[in-house]
C-alpha atoms as an extended CHARMM CRD file, in Angstrom:
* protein
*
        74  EXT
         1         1  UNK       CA             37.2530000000      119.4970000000       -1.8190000000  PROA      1               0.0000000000
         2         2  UNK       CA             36.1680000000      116.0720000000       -3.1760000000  PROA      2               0.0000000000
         3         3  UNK       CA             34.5860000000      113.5010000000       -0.4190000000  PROA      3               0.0000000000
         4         4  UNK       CA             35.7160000000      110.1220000000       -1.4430000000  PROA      4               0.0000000000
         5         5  UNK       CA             32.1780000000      108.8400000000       -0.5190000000  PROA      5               0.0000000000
         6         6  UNK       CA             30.7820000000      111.2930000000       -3.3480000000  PROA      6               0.0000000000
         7         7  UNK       CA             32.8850000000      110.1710000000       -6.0120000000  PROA      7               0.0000000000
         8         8  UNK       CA             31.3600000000      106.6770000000       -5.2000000000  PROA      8               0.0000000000
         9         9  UNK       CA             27.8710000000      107.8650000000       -5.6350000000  PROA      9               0.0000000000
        10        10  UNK       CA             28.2810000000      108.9500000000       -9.0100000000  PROA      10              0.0000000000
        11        11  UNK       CA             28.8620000000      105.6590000000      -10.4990000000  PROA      11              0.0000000000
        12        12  UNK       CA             25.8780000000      104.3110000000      -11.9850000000  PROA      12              0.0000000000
        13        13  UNK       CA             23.7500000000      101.5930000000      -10.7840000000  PROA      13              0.0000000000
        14        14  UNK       CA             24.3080000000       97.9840000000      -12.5700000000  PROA      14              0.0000000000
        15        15  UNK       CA             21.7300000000       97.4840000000      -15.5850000000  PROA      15              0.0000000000
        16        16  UNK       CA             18.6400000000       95.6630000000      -14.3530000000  PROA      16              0.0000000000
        17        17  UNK       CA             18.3350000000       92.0050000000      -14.7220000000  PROA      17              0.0000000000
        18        18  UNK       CA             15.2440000000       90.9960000000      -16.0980000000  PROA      18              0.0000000000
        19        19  UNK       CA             13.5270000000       87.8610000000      -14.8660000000  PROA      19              0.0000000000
        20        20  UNK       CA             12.3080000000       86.4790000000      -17.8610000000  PROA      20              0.0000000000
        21        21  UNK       CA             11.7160000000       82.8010000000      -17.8070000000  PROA      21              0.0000000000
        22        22  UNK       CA             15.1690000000       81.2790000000      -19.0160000000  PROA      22              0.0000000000
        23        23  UNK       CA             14.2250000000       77.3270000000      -18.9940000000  PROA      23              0.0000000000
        24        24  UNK       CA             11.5160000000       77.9960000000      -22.0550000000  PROA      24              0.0000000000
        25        25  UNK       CA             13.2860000000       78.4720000000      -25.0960000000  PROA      25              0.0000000000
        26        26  UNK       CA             11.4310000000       81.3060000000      -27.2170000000  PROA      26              0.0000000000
        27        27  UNK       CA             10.4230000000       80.0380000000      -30.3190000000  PROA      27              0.0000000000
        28        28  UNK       CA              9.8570000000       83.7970000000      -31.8690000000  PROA      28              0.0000000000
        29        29  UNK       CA              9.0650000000       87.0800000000      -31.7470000000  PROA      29              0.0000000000
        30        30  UNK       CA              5.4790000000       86.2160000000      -30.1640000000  PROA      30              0.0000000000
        31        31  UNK       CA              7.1250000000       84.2780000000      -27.1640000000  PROA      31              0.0000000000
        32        32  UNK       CA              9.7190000000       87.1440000000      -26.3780000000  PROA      32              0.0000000000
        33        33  UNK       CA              6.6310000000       90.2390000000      -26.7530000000  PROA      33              0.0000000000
        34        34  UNK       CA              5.0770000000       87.3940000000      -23.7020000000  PROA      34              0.0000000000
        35        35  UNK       CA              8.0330000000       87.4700000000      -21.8500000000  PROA      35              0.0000000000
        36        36  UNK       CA              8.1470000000       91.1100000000      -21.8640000000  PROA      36              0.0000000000
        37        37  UNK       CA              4.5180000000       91.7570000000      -20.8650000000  PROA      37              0.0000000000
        38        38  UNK       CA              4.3930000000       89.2730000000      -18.0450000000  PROA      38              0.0000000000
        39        39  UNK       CA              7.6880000000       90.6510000000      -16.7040000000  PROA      39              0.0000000000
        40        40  UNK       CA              7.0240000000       94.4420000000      -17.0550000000  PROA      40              0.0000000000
        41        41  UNK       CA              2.8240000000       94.2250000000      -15.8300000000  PROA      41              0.0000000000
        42        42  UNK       CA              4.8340000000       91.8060000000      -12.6600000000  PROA      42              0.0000000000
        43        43  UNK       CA              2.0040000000       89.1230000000      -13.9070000000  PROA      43              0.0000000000
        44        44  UNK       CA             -1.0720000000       91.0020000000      -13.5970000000  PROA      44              0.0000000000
        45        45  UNK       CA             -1.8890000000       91.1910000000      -17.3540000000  PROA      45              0.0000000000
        46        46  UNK       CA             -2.7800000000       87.6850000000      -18.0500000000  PROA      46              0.0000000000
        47        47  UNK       CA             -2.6850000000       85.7550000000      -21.9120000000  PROA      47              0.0000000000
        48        48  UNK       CA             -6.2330000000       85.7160000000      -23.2270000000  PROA      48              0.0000000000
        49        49  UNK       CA             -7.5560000000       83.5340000000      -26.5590000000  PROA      49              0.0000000000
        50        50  UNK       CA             -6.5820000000       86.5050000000      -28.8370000000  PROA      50              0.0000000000
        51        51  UNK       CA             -3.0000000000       87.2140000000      -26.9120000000  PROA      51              0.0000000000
        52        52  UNK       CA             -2.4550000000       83.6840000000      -27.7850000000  PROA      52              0.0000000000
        53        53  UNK       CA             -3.6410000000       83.4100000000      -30.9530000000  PROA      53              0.0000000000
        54        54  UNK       CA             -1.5530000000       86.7690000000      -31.7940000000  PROA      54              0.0000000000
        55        55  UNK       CA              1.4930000000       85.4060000000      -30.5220000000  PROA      55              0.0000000000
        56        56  UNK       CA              1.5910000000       81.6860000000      -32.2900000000  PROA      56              0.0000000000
        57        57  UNK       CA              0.4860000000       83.8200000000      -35.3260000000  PROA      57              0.0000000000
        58        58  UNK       CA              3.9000000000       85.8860000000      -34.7060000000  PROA      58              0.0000000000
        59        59  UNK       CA              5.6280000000       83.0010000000      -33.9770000000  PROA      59              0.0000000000
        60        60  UNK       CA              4.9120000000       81.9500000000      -37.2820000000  PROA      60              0.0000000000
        61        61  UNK       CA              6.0100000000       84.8080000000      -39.0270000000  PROA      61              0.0000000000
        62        62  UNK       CA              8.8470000000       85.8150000000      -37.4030000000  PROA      62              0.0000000000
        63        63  UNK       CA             10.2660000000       82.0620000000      -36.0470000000  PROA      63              0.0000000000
        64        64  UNK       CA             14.2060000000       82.4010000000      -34.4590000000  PROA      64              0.0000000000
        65        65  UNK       CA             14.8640000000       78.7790000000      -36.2250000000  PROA      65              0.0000000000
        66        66  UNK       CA             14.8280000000       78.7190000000      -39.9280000000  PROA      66              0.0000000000
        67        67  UNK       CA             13.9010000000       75.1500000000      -41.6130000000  PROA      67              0.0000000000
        68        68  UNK       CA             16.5650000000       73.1270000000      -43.3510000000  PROA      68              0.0000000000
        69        69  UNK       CA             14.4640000000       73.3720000000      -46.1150000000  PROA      69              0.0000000000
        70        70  UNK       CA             14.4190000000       77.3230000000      -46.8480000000  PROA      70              0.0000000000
        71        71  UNK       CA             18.6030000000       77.4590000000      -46.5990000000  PROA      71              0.0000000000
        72        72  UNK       CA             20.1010000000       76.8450000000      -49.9780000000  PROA      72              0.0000000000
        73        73  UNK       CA             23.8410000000       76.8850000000      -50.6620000000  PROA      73              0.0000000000
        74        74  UNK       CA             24.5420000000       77.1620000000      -54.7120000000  PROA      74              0.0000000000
């Protein structure tokens, strides 16, 4: 027979929640890959000169705003 306490158990758990910091807005891909690190090493892994230079470089690349400027309606 089924125990009513078992068929509980079997539901999964809710999906993590990840703590990543909310109030700074990520500009691009560099800030999210940040996020990510900081949350997943718990803060241990610290931003060097070259993490940072990496991540405004990705920034750049791969931005989440596109200028005014590069939209064109015809």
């Amino acid at each position: 027979m089924s125990n009513p306490k078992n068929d509980k158990d079997k539901t999964p758990p809710p999906p993590p929640i990840w703590p990543l910091n909310r109030k700074q807005k990520s500009e691009g891909v560099g800030d999210t890959i940040s996020k990510v690190i900081k949350t997943l090493s718990g803060g241990k892994i610290k931003e060097c000169q070259k993490c940072k230079e990496r991540k405004a470089k990705l920034n750049q690349v791969f931005p989440y705003k596109k200028d005014n400027d590069e939209v064109q309606d015809d």
